[in-house]
VMD Tcl script that draws the C-alpha trace (Angstrom):
set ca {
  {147.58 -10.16 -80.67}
  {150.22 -12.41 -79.46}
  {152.62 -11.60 -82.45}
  {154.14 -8.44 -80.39}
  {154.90 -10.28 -77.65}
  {157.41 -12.91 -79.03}
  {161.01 -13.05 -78.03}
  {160.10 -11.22 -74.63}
  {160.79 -14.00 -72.53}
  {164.26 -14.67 -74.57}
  {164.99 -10.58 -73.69}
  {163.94 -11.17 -69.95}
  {165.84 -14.24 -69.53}
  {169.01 -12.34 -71.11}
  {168.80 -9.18 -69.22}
  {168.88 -11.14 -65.77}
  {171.00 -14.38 -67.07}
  {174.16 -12.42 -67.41}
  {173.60 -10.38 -64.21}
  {173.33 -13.75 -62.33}
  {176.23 -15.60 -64.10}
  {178.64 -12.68 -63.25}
  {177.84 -12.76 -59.92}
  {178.20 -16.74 -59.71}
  {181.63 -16.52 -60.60}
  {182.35 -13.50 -59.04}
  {181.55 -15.44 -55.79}
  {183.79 -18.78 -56.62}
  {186.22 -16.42 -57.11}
  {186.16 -14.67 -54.01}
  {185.78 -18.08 -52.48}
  {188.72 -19.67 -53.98}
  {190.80 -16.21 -53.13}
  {190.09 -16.74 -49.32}
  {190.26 -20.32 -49.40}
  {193.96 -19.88 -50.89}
  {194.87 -16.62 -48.59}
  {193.86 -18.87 -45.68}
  {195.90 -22.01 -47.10}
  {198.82 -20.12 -47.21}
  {198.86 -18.63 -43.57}
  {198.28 -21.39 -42.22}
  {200.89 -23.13 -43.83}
  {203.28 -20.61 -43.14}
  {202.32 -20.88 -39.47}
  {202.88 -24.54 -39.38}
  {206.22 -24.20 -40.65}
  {207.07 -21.31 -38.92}
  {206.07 -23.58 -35.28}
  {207.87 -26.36 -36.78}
  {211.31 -24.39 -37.24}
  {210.62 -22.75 -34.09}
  {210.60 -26.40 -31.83}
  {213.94 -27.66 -33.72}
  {216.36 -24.87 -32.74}
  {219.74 -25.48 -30.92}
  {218.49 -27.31 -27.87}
  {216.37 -29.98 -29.57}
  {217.76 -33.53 -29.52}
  {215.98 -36.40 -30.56}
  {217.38 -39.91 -29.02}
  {220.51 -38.08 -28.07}
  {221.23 -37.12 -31.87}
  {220.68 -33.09 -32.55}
  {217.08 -32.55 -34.29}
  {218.04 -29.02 -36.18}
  {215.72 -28.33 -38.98}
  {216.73 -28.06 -42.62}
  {215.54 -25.59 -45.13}
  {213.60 -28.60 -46.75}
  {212.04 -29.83 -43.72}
  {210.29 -26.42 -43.29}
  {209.42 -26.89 -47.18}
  {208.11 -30.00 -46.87}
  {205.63 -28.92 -43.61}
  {204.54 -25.76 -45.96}
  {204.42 -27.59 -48.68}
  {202.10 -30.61 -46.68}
  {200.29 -27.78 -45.42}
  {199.14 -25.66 -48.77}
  {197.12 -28.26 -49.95}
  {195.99 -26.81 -53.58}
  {198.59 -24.55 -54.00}
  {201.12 -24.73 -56.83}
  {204.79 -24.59 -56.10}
  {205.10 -21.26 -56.90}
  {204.94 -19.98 -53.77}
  {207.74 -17.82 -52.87}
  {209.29 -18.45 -49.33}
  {211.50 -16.59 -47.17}
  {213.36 -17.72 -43.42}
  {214.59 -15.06 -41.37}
  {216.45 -15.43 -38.64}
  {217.08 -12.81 -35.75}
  {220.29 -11.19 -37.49}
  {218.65 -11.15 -40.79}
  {222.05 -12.18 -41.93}
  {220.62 -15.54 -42.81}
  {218.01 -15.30 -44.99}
  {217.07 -17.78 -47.28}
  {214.29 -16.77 -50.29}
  {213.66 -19.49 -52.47}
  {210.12 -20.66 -54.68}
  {208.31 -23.47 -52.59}
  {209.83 -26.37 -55.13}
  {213.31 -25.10 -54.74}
  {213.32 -24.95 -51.23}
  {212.65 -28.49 -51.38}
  {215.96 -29.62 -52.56}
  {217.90 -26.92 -50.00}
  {219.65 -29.32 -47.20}
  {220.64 -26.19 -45.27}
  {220.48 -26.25 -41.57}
  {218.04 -23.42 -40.76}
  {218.24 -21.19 -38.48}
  {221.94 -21.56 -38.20}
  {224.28 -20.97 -35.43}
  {223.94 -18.29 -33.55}
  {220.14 -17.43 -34.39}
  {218.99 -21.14 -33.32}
  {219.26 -20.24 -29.43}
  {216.21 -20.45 -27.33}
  {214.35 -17.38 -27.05}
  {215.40 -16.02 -30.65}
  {213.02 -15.06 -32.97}
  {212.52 -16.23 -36.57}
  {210.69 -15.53 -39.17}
  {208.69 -17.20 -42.01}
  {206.73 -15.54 -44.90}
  {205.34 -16.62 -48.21}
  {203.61 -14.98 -51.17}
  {201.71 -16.14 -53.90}
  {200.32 -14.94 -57.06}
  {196.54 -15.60 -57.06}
  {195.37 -15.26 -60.87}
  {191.86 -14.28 -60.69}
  {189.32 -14.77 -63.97}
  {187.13 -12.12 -62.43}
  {189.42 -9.87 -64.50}
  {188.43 -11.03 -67.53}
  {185.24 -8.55 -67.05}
  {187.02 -5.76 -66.36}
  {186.59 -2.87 -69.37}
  {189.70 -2.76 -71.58}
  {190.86 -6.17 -70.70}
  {191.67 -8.05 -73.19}
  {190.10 -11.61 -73.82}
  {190.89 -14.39 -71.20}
  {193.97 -12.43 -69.40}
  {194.12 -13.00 -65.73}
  {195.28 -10.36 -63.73}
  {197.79 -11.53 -60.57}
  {197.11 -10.11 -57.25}
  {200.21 -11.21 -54.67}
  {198.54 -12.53 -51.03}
  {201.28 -12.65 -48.76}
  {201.49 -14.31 -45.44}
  {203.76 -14.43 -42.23}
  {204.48 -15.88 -39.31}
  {207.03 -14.71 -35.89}
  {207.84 -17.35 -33.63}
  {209.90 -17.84 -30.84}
  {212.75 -20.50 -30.90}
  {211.95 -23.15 -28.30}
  {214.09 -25.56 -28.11}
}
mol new
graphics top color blue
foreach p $ca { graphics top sphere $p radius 0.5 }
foreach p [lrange $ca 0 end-1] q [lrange $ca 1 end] { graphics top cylinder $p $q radius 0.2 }
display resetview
């Protein structure tokens, strides 16, 4: 009597193993997306408030405090804890005359006073943004995909601040 019945537990256990497993990592996934959406605004909002409190006005010990295109880097970079350097970055001033667009590990090596004169006056705005390409293995499920290709999906982020000092 028992003879029909083997293997049904092994058919069970596969018809609701994969189900689960898909959704496990569908989860991480989703996790890691927000965790590195949320990273990257709020890095982009530190440097944006750090560029914004070393405009024309700021002096530090009677020498002039002006941020650098590499000081921003370096507080988004401190700030995206996790994320690779491949984050692309762009400063805006008020004119949009001055932009500067540069991946996260070239902007550290840019000595370029930022905002420059005369978009580092109080009460200008500036602008910072990022994006970065999230690669996501969820898409390796996806019907015609082919094996282990990760599609990119670019989060952006941004931040308008007001030039203090």
């Amino acid at each position: 009597m028992r003879s029909g019945r083997r293997g049904g537990s092994l058919v069970e256990f596969t018809l609701v193993a994969i189900p689960i497993i898909f959704v496990v990592i569908s989860i991480f996934e989703m996790s890691r997306g927000m965790w590195n959406y949320h990273t990257l605004d709020q890095a982009v909002k530190v440097g944006a408030r750090y560029a914004s409190l070393h405009g024309q006005e700021c002096t530090q010990d009677g020498n002039n405090c002006a941020a650098t295109v590499q000081q921003i880097a370096q507080q988004i970079a401190n700030a995206a804890v996790g994320l690779p350097q491949n984050v692309v970055v762009t400063l805006t001033s008020t004119t949009a005359a001055n932009k500067v667009q540069c991946i996260l590990s070239t902007c550290l090596t840019n000595n370029t006073v930022w905002p420059p004169t005369p978009d580092n006056q109080d009460g200008m705005d500036i602008e910072v943004s990022a994006s970065y390409p999230f690669r996501s293995a969820i898409s390796m499920f996806w019907p015609g995909s082919r094996p282990m290709v990760f599609a990119a999906g670019d989060f952006p982020a941004y931040s308008r601040q007001t030039i203090q000092y």
